[in-house]
C-alpha positions as CSV (number, residue, x, y, z in Angstrom):
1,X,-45.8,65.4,-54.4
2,X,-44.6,65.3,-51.1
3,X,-41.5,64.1,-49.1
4,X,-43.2,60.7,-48.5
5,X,-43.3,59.4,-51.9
6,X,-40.0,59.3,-53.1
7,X,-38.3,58.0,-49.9
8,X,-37.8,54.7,-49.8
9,X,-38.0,54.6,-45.8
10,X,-41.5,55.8,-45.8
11,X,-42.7,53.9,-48.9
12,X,-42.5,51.2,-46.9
13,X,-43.8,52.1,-43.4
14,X,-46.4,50.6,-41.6
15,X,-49.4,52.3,-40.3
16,X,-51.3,51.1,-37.4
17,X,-54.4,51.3,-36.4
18,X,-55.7,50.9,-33.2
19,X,-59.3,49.6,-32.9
20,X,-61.5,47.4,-31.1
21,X,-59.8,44.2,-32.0
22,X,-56.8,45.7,-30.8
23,X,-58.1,46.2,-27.9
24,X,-59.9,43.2,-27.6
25,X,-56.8,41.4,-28.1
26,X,-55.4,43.3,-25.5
27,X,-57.9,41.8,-23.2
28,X,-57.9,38.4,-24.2
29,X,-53.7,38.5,-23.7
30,X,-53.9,39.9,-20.5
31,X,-56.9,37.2,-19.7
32,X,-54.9,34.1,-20.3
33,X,-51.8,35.5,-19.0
34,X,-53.6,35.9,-15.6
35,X,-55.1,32.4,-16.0
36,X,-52.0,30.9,-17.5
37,X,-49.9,32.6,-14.5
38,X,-51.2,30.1,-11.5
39,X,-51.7,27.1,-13.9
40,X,-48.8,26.8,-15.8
41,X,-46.1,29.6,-14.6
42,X,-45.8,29.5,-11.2
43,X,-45.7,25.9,-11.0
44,X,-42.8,25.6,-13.8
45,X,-41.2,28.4,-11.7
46,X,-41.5,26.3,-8.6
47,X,-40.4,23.3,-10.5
48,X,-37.6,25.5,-11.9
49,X,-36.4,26.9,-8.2
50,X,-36.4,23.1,-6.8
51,X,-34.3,21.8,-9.5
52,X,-31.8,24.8,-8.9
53,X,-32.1,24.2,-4.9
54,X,-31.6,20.7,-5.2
55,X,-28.9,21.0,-7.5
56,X,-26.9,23.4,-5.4
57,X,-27.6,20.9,-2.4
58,X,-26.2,18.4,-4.1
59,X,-23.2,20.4,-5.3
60,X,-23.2,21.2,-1.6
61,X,-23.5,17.6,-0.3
62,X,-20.8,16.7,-2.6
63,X,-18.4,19.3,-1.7
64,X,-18.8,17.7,2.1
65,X,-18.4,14.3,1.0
66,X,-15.3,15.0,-0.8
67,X,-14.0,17.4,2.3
68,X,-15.0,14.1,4.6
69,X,-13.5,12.0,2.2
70,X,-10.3,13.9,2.3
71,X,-10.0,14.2,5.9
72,X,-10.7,10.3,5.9
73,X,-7.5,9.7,3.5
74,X,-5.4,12.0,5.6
75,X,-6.1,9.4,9.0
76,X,-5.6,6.4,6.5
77,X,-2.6,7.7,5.5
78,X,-1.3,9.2,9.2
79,X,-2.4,5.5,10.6
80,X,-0.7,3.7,8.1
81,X,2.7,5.7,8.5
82,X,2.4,4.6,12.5
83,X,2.0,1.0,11.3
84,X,4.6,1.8,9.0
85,X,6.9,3.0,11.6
86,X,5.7,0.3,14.6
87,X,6.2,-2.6,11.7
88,X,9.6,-1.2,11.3
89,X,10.3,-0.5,15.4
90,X,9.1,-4.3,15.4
91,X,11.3,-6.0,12.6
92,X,14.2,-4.3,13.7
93,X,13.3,-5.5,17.1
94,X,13.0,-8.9,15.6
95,X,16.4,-8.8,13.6
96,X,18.1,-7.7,16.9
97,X,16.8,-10.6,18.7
98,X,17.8,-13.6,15.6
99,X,20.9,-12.1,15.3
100,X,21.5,-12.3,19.0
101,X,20.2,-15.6,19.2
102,X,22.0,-16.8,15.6
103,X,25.1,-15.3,18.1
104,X,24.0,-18.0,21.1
105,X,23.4,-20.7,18.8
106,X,27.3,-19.8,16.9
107,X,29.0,-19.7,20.3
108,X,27.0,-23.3,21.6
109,X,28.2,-25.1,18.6
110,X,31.8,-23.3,18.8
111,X,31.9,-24.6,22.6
112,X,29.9,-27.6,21.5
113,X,32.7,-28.3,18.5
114,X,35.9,-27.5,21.0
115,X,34.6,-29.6,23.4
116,X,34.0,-32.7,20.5
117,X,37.5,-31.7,19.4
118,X,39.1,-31.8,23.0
119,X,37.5,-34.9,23.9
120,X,38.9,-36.4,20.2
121,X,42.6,-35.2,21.0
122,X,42.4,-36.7,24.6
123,X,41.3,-40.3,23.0
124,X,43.5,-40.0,20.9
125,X,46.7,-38.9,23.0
126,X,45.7,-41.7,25.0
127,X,45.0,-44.1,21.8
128,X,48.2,-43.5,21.2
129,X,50.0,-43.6,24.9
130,X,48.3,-47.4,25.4
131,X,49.5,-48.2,21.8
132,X,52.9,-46.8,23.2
133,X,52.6,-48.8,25.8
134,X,51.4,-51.8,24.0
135,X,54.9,-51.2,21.5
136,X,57.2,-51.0,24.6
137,X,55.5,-54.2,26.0
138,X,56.3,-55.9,22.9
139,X,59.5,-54.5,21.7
140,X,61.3,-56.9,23.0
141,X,59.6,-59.9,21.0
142,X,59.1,-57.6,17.8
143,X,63.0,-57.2,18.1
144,X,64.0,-60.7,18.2
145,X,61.3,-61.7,15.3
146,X,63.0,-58.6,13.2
147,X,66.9,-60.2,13.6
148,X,65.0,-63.7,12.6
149,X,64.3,-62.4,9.6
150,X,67.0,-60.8,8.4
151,X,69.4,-63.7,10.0
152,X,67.2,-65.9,8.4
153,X,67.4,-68.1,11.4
154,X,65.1,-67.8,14.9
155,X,66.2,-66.2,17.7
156,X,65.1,-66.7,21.5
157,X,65.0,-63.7,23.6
């Protein structure tokens, strides 16, 4: 008996033979790969290598639309801190000038109000000097119509 037999590796080998139909098989592969290669290969390879290229551009086209993108937030952003800052320049301006003219307006109606006042004291310093006036011109009668009544009689001046 020989080595063969009783192992269990070569029980179970395979042999090959290599014959005409292999051969002819051979032929027929390498046949349909060469007529396969043009008609279906190359053009799923070139339909594989435009969806990669068009991919990347994309990737590529995005990349630049997000770099333009940023670049545009960074001018919003730098033009709206000037606006910020010339808005602020301009309401402080603005503040300045109401409370300078809320200061004008005050000191108009202070003058106006001192002048009203002035004006009332002088009518009525001189409300009261003609009602002075008017007393001392008629003291003489009030007197003798006061001693009437407490004499109970009337008395002639």
């Amino acid at each position: 008996m020989s080595l063969h037999a009783f192992n269990p590796l070569f029980a179970s080998a395979i042999s090959i033979d290599f014959d005409l139909t292999f051969l002819a098989q051979l032929v027929l592969f390498a046949a349909f790969v060469s007529l396969l290669k043009p008609l279906l290969f190359d053009p799923l390879l070139r339909v594989f290598e435009e969806r990669e290229r068009r991919t990347e551009g994309a990737k590529k086209e995005a990349r630049e639309m997000d770099a333009e993108a940023g670049a545009i937030l960074s001018r919003y952003e730098t033009e709206l801190a000037k606006v910020r800052l010339q808005a602020g320049i301009e309401r402080e301006k603005l503040r300045v000038e109401t409370a300078r003219l809320e200061a004008t307006i005050m000191a108009e109606a202070r003058a106006d109000a001192a002048r009203i006042l002035e004006a009332g004291k002088a009518r009525i310093a001189a409300e009261v000097a003609e009602l002075r006036k008017e007393l001392e011109q008629q003291k003489p009668e009030l007197a003798a119509q006061i001693a009437s009544r407490i004499i109970g009689r009337e008395m002639r001046s």
